[in-house]
PANUVEX-210143 format. One record per residue: residue number from 1; z negated, y, x of N, C-alpha, C in turn. Coordinates in steps of 0.2 Angstrom, whole numbers, plus 2048, in hexadecimal, padded with zeros to 3 digits. Last residue first. Example, Ala and Ser with C-alpha at 12.3 -4.5 7.8 and 13.67 -1.06 7.14 Angstrom:
PANUVEX-210143
2; 7DD; 7F5; 840; 7DC; 7FB; 844; 7D9; 800; 840
1; 7D9; 7E4; 842; 7D9; 7EA; 83E; 7D9; 7F0; 842
***
This chain:
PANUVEX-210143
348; C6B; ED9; 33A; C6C; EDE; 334; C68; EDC; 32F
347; C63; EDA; 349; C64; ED6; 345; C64; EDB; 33E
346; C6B; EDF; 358; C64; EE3; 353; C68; EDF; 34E
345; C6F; ED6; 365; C6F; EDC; 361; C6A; EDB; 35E
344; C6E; EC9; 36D; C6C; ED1; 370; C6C; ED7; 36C
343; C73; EBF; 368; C78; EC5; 36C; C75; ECB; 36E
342; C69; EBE; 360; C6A; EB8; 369; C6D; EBD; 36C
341; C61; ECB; 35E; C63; EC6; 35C; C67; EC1; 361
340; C51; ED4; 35D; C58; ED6; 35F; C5A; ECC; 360
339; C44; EDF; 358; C4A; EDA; 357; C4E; ED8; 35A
338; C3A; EE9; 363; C3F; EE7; 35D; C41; EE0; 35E
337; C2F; EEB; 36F; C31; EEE; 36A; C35; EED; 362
336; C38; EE2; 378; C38; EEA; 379; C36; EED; 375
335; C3E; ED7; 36C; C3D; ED9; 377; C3D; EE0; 377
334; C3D; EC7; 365; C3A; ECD; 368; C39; ED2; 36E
333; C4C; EBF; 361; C47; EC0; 365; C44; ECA; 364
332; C4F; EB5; 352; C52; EBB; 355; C4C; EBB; 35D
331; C58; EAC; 346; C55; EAD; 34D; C55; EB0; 350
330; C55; EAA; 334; C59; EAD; 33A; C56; EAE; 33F
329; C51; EA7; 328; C4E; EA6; 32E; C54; EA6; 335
328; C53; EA7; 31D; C55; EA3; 31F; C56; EA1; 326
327; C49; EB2; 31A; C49; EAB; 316; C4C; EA6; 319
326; C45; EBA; 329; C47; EBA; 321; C47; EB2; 321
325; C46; EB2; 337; C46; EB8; 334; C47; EB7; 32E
324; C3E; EAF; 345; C3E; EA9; 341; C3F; EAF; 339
323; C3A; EB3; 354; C39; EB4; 351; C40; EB0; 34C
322; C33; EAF; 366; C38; EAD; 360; C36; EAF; 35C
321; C31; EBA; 374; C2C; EB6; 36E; C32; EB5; 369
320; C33; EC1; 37C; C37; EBC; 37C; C33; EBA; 376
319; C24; ECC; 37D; C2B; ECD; 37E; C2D; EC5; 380
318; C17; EC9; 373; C19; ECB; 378; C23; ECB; 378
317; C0D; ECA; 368; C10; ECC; 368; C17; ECF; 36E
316; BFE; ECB; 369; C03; EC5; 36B; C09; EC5; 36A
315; BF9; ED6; 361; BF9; ED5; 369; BFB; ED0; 36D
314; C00; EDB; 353; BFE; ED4; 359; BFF; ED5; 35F
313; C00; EE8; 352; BF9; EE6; 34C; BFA; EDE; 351
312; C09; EEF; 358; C03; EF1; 35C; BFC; EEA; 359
311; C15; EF1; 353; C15; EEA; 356; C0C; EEA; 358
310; C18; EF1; 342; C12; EF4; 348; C10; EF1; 34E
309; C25; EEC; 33E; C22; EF3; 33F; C1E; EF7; 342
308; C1E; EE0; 33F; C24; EE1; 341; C24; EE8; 343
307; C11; EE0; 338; C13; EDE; 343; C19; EE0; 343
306; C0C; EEC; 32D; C12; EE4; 330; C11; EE5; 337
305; BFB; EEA; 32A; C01; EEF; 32D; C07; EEA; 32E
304; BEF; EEA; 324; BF5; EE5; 322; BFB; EE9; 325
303; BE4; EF5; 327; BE3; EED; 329; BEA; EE7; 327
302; BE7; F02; 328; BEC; EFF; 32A; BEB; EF6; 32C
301; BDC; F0B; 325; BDA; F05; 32C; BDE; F01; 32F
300; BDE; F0F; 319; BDF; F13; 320; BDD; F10; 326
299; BDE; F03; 313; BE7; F06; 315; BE6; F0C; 319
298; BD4; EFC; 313; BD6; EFA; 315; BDE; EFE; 317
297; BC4; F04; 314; BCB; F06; 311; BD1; F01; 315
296; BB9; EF4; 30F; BBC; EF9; 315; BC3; EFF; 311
295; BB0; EEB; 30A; BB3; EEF; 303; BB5; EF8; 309
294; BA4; EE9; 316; BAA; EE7; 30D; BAB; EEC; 30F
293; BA9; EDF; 324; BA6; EE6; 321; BA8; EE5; 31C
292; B9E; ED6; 330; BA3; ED7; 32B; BA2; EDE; 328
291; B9C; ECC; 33F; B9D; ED3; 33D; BA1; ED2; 336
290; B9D; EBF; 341; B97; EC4; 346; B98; ECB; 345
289; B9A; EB1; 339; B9A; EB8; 338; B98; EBD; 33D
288; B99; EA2; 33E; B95; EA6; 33E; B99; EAD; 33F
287; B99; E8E; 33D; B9B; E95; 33E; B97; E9C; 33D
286; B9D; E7D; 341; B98; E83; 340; B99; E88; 343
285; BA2; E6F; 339; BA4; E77; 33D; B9F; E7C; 33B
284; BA8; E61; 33C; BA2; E64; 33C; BA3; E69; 33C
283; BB7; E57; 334; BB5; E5D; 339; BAE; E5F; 339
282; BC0; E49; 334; BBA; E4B; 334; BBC; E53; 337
281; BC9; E40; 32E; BC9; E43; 331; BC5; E48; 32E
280; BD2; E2C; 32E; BCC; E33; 32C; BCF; E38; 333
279; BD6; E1C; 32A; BD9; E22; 32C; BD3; E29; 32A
278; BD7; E10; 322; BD4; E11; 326; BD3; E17; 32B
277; BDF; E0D; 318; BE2; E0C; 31E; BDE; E0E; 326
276; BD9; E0D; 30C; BDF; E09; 30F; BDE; E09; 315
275; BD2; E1C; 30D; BCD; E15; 30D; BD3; E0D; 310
274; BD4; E29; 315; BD8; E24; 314; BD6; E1E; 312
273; BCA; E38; 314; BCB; E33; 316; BD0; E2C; 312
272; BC3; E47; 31C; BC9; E44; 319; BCA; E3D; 31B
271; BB7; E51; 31C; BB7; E4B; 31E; BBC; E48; 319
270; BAB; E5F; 321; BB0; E5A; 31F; BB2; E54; 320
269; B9F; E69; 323; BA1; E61; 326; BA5; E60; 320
268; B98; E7A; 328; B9E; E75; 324; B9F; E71; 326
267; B89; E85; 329; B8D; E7C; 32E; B92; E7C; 326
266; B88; E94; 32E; B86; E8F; 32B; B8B; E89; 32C
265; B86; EA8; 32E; B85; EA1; 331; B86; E9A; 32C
264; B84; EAF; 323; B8A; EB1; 327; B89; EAC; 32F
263; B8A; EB1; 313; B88; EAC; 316; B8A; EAC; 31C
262; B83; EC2; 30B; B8A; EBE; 310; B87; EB8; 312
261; B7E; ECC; 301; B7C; EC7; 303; B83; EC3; 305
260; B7F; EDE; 2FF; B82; ED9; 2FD; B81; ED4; 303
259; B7C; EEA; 306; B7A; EE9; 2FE; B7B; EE3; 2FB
258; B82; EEB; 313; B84; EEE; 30B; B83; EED; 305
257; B7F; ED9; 314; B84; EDF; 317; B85; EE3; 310
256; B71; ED1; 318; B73; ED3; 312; B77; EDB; 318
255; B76; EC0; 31B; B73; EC5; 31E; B77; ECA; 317
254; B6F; EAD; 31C; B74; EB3; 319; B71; EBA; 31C
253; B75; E9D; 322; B70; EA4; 324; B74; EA7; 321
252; B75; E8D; 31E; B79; E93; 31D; B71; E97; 320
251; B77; E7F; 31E; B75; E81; 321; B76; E89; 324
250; B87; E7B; 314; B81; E79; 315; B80; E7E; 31B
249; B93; E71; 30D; B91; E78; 30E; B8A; E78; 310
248; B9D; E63; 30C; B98; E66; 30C; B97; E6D; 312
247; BAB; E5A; 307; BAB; E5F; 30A; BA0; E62; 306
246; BB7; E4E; 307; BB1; E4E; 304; BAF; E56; 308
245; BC5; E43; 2FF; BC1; E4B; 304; BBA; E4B; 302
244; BD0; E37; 300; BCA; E39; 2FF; BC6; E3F; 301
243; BE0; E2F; 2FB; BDB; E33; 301; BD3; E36; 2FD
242; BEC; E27; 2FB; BE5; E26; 2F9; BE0; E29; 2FE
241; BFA; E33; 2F8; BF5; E2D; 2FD; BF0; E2D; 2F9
240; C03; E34; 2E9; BFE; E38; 2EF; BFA; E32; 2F5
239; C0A; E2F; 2DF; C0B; E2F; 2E6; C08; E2F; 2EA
238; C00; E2D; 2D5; C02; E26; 2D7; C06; E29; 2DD
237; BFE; E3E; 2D4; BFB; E3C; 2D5; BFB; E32; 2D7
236; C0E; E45; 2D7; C09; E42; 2D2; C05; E3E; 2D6
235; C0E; E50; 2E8; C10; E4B; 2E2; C0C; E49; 2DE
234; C11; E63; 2E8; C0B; E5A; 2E6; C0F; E57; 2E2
233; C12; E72; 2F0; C15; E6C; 2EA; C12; E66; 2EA
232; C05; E7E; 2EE; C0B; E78; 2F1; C0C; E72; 2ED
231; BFE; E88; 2E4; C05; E8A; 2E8; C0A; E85; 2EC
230; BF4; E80; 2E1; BF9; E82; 2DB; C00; E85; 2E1
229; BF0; E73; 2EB; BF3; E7A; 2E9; BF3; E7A; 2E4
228; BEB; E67; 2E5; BE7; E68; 2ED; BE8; E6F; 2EE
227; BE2; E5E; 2D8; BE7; E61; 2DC; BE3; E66; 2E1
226; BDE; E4E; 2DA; BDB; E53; 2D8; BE1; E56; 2DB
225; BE1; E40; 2DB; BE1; E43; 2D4; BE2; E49; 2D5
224; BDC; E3B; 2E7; BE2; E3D; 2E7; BE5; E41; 2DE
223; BCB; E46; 2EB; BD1; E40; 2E9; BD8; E40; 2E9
222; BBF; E50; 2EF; BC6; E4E; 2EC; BC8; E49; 2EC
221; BAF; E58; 2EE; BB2; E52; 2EE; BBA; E53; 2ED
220; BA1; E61; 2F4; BA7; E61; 2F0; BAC; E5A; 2F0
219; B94; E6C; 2F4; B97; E65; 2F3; B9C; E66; 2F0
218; B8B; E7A; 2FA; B91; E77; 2F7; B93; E70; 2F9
217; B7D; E85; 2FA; B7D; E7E; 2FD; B84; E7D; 2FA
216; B79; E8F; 2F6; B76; E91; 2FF; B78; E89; 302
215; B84; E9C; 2F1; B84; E95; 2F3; B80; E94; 2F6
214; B7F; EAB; 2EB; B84; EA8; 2ED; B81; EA0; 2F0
213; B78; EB2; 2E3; B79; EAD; 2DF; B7F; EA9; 2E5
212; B71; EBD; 2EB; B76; EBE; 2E5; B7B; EB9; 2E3
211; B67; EB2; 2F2; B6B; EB7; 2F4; B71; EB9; 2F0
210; B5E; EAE; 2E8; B59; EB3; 2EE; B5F; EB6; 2F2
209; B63; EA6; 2E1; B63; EAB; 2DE; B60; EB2; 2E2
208; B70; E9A; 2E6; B6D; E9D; 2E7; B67; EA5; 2E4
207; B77; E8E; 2DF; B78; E95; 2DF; B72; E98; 2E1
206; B80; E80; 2E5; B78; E81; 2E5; B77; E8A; 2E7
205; B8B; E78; 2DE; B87; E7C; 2E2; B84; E7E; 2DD
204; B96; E69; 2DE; B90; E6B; 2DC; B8D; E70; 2E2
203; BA6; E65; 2D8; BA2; E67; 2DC; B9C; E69; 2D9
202; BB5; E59; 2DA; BAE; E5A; 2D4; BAB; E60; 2DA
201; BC8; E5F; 2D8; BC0; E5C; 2D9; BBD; E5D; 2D5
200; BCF; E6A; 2D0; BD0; E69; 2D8; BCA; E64; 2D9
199; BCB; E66; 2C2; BD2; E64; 2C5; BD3; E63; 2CB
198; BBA; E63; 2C2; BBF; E67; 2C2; BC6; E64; 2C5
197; BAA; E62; 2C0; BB0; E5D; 2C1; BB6; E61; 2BD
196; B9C; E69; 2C6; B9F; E69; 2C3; BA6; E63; 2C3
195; B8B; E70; 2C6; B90; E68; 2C8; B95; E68; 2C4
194; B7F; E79; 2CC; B86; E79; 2C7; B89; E72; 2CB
193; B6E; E7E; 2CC; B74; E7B; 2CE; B7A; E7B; 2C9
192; B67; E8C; 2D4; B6A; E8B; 2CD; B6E; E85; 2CF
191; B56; E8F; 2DE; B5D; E8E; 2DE; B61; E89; 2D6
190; B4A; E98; 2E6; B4E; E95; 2DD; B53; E95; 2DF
189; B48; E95; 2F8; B49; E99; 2F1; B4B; E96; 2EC
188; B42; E8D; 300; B3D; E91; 2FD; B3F; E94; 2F6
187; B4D; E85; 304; B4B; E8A; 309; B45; E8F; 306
186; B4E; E84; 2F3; B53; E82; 2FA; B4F; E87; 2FE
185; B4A; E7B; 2E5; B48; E7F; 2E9; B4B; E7E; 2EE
184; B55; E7C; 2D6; B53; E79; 2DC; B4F; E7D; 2E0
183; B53; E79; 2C3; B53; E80; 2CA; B52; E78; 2D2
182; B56; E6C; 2B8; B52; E6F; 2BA; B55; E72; 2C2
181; B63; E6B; 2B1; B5F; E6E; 2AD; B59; E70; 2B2
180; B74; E71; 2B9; B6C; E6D; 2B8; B65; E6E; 2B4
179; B7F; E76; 2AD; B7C; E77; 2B3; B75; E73; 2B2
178; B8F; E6F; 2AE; B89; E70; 2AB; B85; E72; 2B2
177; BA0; E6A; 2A8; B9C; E6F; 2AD; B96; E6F; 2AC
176; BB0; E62; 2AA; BAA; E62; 2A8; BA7; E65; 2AC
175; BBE; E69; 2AE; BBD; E64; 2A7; BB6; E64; 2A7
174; BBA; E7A; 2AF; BB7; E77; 2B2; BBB; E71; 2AB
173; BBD; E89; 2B1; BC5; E85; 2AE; BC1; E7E; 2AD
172; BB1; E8E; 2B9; BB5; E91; 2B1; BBA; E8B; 2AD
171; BB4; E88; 2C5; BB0; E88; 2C0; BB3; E87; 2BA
170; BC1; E8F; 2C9; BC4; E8A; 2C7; BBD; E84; 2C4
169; BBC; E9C; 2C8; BC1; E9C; 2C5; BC2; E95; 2C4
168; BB4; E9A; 2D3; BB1; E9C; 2CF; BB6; E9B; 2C8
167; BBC; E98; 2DE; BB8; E92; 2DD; BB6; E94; 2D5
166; BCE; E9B; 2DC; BC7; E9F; 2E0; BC4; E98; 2DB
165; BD9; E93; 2E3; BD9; E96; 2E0; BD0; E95; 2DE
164; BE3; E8E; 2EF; BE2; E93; 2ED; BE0; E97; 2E7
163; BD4; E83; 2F6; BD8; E83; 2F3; BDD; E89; 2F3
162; BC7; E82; 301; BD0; E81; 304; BD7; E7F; 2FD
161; BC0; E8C; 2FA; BBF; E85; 2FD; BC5; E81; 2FD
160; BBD; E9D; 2F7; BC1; E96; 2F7; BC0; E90; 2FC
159; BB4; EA7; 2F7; BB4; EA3; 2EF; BBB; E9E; 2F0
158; BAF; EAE; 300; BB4; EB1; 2FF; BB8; EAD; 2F6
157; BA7; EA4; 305; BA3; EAA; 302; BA8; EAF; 2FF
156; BAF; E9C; 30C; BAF; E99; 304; BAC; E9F; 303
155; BB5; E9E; 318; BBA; EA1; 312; BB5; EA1; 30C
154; BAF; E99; 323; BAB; E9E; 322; BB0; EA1; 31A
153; BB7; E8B; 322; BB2; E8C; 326; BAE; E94; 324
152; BC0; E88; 319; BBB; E84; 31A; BB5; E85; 31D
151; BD0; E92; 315; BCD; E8B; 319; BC7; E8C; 316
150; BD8; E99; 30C; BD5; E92; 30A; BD2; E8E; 30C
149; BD8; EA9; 309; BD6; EA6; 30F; BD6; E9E; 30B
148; BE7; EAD; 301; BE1; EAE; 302; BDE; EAA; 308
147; BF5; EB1; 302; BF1; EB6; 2FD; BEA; EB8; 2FD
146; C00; EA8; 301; BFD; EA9; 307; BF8; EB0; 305
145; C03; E9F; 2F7; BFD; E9D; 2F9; BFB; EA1; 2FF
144; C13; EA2; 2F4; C0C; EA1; 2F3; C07; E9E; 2F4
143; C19; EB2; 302; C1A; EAB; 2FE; C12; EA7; 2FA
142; C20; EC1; 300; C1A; EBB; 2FF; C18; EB6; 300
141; C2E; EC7; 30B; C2A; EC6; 304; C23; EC1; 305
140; C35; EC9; 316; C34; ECE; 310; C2E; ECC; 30B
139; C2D; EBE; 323; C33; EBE; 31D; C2F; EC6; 318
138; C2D; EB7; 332; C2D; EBD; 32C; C30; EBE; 328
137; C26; EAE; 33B; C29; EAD; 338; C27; EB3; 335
136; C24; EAB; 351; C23; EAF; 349; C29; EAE; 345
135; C1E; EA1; 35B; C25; EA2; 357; C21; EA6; 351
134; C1B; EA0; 36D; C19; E9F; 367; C20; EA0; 363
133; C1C; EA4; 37A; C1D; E9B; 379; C1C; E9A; 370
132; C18; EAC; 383; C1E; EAE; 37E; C21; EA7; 37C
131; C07; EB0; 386; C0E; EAD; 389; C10; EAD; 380
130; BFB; EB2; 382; BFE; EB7; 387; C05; EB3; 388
129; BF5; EA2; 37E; BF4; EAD; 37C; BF5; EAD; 385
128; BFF; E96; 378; BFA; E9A; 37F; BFB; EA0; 37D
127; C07; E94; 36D; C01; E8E; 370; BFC; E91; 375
126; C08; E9C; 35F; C09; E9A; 366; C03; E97; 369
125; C0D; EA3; 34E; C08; E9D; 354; C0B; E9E; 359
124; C0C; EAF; 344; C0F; EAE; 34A; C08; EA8; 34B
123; C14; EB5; 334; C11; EB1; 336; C12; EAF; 33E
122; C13; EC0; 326; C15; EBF; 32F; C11; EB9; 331
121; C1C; EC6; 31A; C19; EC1; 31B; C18; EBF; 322
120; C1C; ED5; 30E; C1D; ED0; 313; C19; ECA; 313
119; C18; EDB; 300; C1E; EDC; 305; C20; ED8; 30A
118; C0C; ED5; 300; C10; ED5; 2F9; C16; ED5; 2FB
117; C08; ED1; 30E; C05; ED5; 307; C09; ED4; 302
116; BFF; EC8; 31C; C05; EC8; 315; C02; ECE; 30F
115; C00; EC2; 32B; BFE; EC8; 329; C00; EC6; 325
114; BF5; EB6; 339; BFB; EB7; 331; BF9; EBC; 32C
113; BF6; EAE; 346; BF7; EB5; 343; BFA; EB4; 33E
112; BF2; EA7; 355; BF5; EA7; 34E; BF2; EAE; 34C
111; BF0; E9D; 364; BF0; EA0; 361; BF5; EA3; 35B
110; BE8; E95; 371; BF0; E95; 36B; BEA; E9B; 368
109; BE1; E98; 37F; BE0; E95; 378; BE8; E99; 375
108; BDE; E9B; 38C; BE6; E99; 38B; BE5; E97; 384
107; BD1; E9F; 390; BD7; EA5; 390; BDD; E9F; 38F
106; BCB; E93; 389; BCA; E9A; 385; BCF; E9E; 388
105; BD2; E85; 38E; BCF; E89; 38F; BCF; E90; 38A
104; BD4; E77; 386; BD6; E7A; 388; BD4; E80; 387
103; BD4; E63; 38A; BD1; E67; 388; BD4; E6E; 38A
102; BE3; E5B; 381; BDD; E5B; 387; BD9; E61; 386
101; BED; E55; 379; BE9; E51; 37A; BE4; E53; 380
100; BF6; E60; 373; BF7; E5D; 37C; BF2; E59; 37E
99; BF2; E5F; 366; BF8; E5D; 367; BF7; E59; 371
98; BE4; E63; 364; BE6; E5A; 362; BEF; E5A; 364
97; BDA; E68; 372; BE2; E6A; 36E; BE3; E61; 36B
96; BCA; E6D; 373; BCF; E69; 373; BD6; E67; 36F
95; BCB; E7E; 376; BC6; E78; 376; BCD; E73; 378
94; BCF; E8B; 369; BCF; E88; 373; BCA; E81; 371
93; BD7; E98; 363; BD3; E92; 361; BD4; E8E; 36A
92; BD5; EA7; 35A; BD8; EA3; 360; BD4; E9E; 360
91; BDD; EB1; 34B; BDA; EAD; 34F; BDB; EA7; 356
90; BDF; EBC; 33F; BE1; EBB; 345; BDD; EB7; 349
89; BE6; EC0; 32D; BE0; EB9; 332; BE4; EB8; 339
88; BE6; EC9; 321; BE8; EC9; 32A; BE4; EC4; 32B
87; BED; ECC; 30F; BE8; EC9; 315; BEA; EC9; 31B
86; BEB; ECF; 2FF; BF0; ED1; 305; BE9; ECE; 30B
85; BE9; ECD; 2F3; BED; ECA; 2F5; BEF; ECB; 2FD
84; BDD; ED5; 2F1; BE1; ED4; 2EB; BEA; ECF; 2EE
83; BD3; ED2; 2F9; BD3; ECE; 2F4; BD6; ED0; 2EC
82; BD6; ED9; 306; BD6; EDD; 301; BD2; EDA; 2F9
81; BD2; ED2; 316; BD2; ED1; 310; BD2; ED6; 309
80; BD0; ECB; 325; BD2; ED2; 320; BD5; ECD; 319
79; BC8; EC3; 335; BCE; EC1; 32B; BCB; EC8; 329
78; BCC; EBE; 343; BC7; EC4; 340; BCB; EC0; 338
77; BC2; EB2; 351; BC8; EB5; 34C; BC6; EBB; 348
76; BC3; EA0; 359; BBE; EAB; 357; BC4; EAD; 353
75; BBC; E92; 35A; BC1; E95; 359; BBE; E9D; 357
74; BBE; E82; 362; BBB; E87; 362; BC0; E8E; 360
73; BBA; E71; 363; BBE; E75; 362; BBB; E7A; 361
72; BB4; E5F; 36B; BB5; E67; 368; BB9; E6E; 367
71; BB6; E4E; 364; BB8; E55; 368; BB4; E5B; 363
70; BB3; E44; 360; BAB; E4A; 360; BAF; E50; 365
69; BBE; E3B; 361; BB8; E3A; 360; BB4; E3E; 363
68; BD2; E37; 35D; BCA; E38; 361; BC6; E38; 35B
67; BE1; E37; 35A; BDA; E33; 35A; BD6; E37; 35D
66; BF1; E3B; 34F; BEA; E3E; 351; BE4; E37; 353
65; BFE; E38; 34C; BFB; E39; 355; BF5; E3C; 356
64; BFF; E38; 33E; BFF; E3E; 343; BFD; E3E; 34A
63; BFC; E2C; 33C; C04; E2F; 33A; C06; E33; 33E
62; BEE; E2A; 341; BF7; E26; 344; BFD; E29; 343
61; BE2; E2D; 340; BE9; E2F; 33C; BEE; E2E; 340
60; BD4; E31; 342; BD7; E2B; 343; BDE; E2C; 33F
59; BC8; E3D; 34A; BCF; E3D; 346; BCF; E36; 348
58; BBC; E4B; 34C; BBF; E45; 34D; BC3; E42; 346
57; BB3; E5A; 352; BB9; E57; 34C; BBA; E4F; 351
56; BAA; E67; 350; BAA; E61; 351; BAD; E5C; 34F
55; BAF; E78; 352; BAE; E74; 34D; BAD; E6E; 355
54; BA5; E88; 350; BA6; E81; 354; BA7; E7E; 350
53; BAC; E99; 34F; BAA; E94; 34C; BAC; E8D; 353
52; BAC; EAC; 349; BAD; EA6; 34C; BA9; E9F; 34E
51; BB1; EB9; 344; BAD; EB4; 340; BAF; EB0; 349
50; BB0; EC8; 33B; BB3; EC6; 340; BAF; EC0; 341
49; BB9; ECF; 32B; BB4; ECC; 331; BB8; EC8; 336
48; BBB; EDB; 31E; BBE; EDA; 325; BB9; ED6; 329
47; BBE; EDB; 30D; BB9; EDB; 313; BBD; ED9; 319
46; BBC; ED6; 2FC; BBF; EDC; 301; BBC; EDC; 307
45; BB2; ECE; 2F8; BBB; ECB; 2F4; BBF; ED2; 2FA
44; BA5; ECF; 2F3; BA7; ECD; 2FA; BAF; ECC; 2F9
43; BA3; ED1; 2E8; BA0; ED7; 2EC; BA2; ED4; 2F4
42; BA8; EC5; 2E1; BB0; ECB; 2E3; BAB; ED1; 2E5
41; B9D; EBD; 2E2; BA5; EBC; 2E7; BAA; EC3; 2E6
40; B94; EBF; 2DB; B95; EC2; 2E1; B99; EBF; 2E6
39; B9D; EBE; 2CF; B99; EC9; 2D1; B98; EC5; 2D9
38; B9C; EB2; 2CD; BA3; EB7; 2CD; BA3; EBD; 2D1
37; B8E; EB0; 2CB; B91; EAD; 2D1; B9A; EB2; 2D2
36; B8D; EB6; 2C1; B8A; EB9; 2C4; B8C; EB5; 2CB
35; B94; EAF; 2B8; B95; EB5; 2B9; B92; EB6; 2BF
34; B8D; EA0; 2BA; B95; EA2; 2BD; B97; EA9; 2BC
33; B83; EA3; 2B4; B81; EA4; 2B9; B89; EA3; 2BE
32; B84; EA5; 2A5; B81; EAD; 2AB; B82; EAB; 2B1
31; B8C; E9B; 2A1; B8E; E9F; 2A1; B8C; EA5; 2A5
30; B7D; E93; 2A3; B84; E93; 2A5; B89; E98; 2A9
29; B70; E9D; 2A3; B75; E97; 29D; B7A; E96; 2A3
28; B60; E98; 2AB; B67; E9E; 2A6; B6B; E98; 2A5
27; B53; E8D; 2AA; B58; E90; 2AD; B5E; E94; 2A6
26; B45; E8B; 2A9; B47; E91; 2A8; B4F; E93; 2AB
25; B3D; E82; 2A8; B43; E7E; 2A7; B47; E86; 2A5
24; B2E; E81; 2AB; B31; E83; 2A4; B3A; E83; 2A3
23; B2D; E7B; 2B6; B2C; E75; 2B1; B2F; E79; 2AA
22; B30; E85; 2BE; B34; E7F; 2BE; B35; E7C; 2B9
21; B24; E8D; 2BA; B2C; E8F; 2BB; B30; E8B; 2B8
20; B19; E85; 2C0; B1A; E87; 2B8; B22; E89; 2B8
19; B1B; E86; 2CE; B1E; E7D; 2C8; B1D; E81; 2C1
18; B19; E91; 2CF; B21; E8F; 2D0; B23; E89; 2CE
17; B0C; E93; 2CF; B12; E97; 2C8; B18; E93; 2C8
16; B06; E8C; 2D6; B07; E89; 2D0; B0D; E8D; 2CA
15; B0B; E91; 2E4; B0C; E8A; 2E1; B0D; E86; 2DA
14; B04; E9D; 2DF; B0B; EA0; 2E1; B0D; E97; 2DF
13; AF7; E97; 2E0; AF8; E9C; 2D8; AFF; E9A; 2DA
12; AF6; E91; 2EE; AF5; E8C; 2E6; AF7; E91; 2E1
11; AF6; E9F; 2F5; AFB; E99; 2F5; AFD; E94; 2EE
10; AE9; EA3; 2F0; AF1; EA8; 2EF; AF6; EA2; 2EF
9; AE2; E9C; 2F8; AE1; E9D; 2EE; AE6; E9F; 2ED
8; AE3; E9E; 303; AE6; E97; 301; AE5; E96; 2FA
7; ADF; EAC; 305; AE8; EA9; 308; AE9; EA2; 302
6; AD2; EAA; 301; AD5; EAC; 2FF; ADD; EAB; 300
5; ACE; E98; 307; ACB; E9F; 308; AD2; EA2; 303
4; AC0; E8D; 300; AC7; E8E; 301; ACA; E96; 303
3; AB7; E82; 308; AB6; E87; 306; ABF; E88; 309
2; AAF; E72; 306; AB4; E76; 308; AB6; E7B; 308
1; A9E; E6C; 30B; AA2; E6F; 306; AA8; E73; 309
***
């Protein structure tokens, strides 16, 4: 006879609550669980990190002079954020360049920088940190879409998925939305589903409730219907190519900063593609948070300082570096310090 010991009585009860759970079909309405997904997007909408990531990408797009297959690419960087519009994203990226076609070392990775508040707008690329081969652009003013983070890699806990405009919000606005009638179990924990089909695409996440409801899973899809900005101009939908996105969120670690659950590991797969013409492009990216703070003082940290003013905030910032000025972009050089324009003067 088999004889069951206590541990495995405990198992079977904890087993059987959780189908009783399931089978009572106890999920919240709707409505509570896009609140509650809102609450824990803007406990993360303020914050400074510093992040870095492995992507695995492969391309067929002839327009662009892009081919290959399972290069790698590698990137570190920090993003600031107020999450009322103002943002810093500094980053260097190495591996293999799809422009020079080879692979390229961590001390010569390109690099970028984009500071913007209300009042400015800086933007510096160059191809190699430490040389004067780059170009910044500055203008007095905003422009739209530079407010938030869009990309794909560690932004979505921030609520965007390469649109500008936050995930939760374009929920809310959903042409059709429901939540599944029955919970999922992910990694052990109740998890909420949401499917939705919206202007920007269809998506479905999988809300977590073991980590203040933030995502442990995201599906997403687009097409040529779907719009891609509210800040960039699009053609109607018969112009646009026949393209296709698909994008998955997956294999996430959270760690709790401050009271608040971060997804601060986890894989993004992408995938753009041309069915006509045969055309893709892929990325794998795996990334990882190595530091974050919320809800920082950002104005005595001076995390939106202008570069021009503070040459101190780009350390790439070197002397000859072209600079690209106001609206109509007048040309100046960087040297010593200031401005100064072909003729060597100080730009009025």
């Amino acid at each position: 006879m088999t004889r069951i010991n206590t541990y495995q009585v405990l198992g079977i009860m904890v087993l059987l609550v959780t189908l009783d759970c399931l089978g009572a079909n106890s999920v919240p309405q709707l409505s509570e669980l896009l609140e509650k997904y809102t609450q824990s997007l803007d406990s993360t909408a303020s914050m400074i990190s510093s992040y870095k990531s492995s992507t695995i990408s492969s391309a067929y797009l002839p327009p662009m002079n892009l081919n290959y297959t399972n290069v790698r690419m590698y990137d570190n960087g920090e993003r600031r954020t107020d999450g009322k519009g103002r943002i810093y994203h500094q980053s260097y990226v190495w591996g293999f360049h799809t422009v020079l076609k080879k692979y390229v070392p961590e001390s010569k990775a390109s690099y970028s920088l984009e500071v913007a508040t209300s009042h400015f707008q800086y933007g510096h690329n160059k191809v190699t940190r430490g040389q004067s081969n780059g170009l910044v652009t500055y203008k007095e003013t905003q422009s739209p879409g530079w407010n938030n983070f869009r990309n794909t890699s560690d932004a979505f806990f921030l609520g965007y998925l390469g649109v500008d405009v936050r995930i939760d919000v374009i929920l809310k606005k959903a042409k059709q939305i429901s939540v599944r009638s029955e919970p999922a179990i992910m990694n052990g924990d109740l998890c909420y589903v949401i499917q939705a089909e919206t202007a920007y695409g269809d998506y479905v996440l999988w809300l977590d409730s073991a980590y203040g409801y933030q995502p442990i899973r995201i599906e997403a899809t687009k097409d040529g219907d779907d719009i891609v900005n509210v800040a960039a101009l699009q053609a109607p939908p018969d112009k646009r190519p026949d393209a296709r996105e698909t994008l998955v969120i997956d294999d996430l670690t959270f760690k709790q900063v401050q009271e608040v659950w971060i997804p601060v590991k986890g894989r993004v797969k992408s995938r753009i593609q041309w069915p006509r013409h045969g055309y893709y492009f892929n990325n794998d990216i795996r990334y990882e948070i190595t530091q974050i703070k919320l809800n920082p003082d950002h104005d005595a940290l001076k995390s939106f300082a202008d570069p021009i003013k503070h040459p101190g905030v780009d350390p790439e910032l070197v002397n000859d570096t072209r600079v690209r000025l106001g609206q109509k972009g007048l040309l100046c050089v960087w040297r010593d310090g200031k401005l100064v324009d072909n003729a060597g003067d100080l730009p009025n």
